[in-house]
C-alpha positions in Angstrom: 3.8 -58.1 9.3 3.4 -55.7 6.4 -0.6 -55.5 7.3 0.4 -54.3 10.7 2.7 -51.5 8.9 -0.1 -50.5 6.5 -2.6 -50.3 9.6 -0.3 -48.1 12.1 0.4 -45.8 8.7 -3.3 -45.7 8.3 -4.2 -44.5 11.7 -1.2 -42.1 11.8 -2.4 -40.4 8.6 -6.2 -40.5 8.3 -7.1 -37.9 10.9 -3.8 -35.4 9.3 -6.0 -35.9 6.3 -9.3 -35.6 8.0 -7.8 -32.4 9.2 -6.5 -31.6 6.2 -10.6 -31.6 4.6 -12.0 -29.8 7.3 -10.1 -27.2 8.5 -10.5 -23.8 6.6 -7.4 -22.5 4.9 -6.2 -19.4 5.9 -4.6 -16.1 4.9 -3.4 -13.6 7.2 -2.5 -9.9 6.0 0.2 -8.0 8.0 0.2 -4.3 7.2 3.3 -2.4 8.9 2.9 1.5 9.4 1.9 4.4 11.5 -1.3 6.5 12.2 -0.9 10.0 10.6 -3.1 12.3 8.9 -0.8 14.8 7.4 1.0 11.8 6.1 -0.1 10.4 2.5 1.5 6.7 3.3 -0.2 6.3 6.3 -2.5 4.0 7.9 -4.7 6.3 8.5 -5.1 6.5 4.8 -4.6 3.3 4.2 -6.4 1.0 7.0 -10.5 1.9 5.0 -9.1 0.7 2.1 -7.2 -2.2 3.4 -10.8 -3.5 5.2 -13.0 -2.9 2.2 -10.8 -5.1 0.5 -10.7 -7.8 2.9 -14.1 -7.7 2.8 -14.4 -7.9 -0.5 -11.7 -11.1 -0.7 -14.2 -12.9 2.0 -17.3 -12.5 -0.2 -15.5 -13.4 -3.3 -13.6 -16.4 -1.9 -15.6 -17.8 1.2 -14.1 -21.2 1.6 -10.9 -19.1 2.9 -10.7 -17.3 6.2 -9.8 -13.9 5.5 -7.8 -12.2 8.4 -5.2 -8.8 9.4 -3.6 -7.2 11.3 -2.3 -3.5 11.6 2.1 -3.2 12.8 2.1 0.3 14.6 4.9 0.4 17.5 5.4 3.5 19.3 9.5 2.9 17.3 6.8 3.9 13.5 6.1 7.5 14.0 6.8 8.9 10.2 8.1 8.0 7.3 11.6 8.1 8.3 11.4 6.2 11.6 9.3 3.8 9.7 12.5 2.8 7.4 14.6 2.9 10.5 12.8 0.7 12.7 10.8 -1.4 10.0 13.0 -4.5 10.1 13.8 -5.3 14.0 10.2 -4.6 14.0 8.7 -6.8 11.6 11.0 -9.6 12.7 9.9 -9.5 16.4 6.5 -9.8 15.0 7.6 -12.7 12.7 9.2 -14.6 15.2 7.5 -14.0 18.2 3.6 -15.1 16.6 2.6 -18.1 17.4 4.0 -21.3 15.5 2.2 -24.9 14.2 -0.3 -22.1 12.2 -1.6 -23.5 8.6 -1.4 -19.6 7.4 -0.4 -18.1 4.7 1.3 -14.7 5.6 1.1 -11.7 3.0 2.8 -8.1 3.9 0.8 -5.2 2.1 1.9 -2.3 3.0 1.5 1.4 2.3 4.9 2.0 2.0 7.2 5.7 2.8 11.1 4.3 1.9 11.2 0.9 3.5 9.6 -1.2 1.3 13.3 -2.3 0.3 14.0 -3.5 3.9 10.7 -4.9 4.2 11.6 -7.2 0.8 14.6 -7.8 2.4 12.7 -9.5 4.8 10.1 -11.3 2.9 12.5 -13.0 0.8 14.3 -15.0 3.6 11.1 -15.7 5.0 9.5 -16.7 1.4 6.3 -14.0 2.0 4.6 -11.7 -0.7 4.7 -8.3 -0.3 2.5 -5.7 -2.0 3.3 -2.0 -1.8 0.6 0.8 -3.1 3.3 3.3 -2.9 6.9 2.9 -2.8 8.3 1.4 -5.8 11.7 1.5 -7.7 12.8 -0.4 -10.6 15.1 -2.1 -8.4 12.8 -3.5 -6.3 11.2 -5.4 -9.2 14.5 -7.4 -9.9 13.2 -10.7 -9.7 17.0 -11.8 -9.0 17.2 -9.2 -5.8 13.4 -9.3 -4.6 11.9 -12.6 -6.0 8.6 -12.0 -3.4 7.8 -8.1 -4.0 4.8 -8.3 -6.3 4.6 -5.1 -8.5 0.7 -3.7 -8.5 1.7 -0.9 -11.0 4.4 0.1 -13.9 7.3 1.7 -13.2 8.3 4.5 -15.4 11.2 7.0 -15.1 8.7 9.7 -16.2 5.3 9.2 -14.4 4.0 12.4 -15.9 3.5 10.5 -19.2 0.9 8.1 -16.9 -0.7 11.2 -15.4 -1.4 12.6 -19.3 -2.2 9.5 -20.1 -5.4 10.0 -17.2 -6.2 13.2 -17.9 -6.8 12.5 -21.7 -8.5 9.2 -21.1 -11.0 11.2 -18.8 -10.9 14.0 -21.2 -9.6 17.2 -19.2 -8.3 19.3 -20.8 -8.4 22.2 -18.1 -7.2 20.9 -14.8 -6.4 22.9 -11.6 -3.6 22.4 -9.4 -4.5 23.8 -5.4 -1.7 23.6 -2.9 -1.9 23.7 0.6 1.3 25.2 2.0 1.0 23.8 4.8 0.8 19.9 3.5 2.9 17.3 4.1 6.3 17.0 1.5 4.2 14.1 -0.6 1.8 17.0 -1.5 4.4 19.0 -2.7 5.7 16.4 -4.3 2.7 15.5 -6.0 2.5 19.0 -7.3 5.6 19.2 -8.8 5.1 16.1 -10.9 1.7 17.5 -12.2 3.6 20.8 -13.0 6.4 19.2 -15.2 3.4 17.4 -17.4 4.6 17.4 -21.0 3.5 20.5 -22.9 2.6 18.2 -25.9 0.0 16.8 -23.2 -2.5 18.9 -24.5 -3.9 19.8 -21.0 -4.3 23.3 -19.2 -3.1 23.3 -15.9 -4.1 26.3 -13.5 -1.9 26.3 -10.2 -3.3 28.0 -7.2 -1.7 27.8 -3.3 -3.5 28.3 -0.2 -2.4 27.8 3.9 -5.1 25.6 5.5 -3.6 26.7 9.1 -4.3 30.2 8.4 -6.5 32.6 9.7 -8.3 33.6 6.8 -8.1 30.7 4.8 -11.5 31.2 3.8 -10.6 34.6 2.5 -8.1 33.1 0.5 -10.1 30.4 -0.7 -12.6 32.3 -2.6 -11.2 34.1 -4.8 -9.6 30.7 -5.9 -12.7 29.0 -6.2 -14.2 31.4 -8.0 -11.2 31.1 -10.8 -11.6 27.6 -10.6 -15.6 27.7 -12.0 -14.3 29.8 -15.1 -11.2 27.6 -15.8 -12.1 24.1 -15.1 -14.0 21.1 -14.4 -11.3 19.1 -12.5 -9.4 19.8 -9.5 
């Protein structure tokens, strides 16, 4: 009797295991966001990047199949509507995909503000997420948000980082232009560069300009021309 048990476990088992050596594992990237130029944390800044580095994963690591897949409802229309919308969103994708799958699911996302409820979601559902943008120092408590994987440090001051650049590429003249008409990351950008320690060691030039203008190209050289005498990085 016990050979007849070891024979019907046998055949129940050995093609799950056959399977098991044949079938290519695979990893599937879901990347939530919306399609905007004017918009830093977009995907329309973010998709190029996102396929050279699948590519780059499928060279480096061929025995794995390598796929993704861009999360743009009409509901993901900016930054704010993003955060809004992100979690009914994400979970009708998560629960509507088809099941029995042998995938690995990863979220990388640009990320505006709603990387938290994106977490949120990853943690019930046990899936790393990587952000390139949106960070806190919250959002790397282990406790909170045990599946957010932090790509960069967090620092209260990320000025010190920025001098930290500049002086490891040795500028010590750098020009700040400012389009006017740019989104409110831009300008936010601009005013992080502008509070750079003066201990830095680094001359920054500041110089604004309205790309929807008329004559931007009146106003743009004159600027460039300051910027040849001043300085080799812009």
């Amino acid at each position: 009797m016990g050979h007849v048990f070891r024979f019907l476990h046998f055949c129940i088992y050995l093609p799950l295991v056959v399977r098991a050596a044949f079938v290519q594992p695979r990893v599937h990237v879901i990347s939530p966001g919306f399609f905007s130029w004017s918009d830093t944390p977009s995907l329309s800044h973010f998709e190029p990047a996102l396929e050279t580095g699948l590519d780059a994963v499928r060279q480096k690591y061929p025995h794995i199949n390598w796929t993704g897949e861009l999360l743009y409802p009409a509901s993901f229309s900016d930054c704010f509507s993003l955060r809004d919308n992100i979690q009914p969103e994400l979970a009708k994708w998560y629960y509507t995909r088809p099941y029995g799958e042998d995938v690995l699911t990863v979220i990388i996302a640009p990320g505006c503000w709603e990387s938290r409820f994106i977490s949120q979601l990853a943690t019930g559902w046990d899936i790393l997420l990587f952000t390139s943008k949106d960070y806190t120092e919250n959002i790397a408590d282990r406790v909170i948000f045990p599946s957010f994987v932090t790509t960069s440090p967090f620092t209260p001051a990320p000025q010190i980082i920025q001098c930290a650049l500049f002086k490891k590429l040795n500028w010590t003249k750098t020009f700040l232009l400012y389009d006017t008409s740019s989104s409110s990351y831009e300008f936010y950008s601009l005013w992080l560069l502008s509070r750079m320690p003066a201990l830095c060691g680094v001359l920054l030039t500041r110089h604004e300009f309205t790309s929807t203008s008329v004559n931007v190209s009146q106003q743009l050289q004159p600027i460039l021309r300051d910027w040849t005498l001043r300085s080799r990085g812009m």
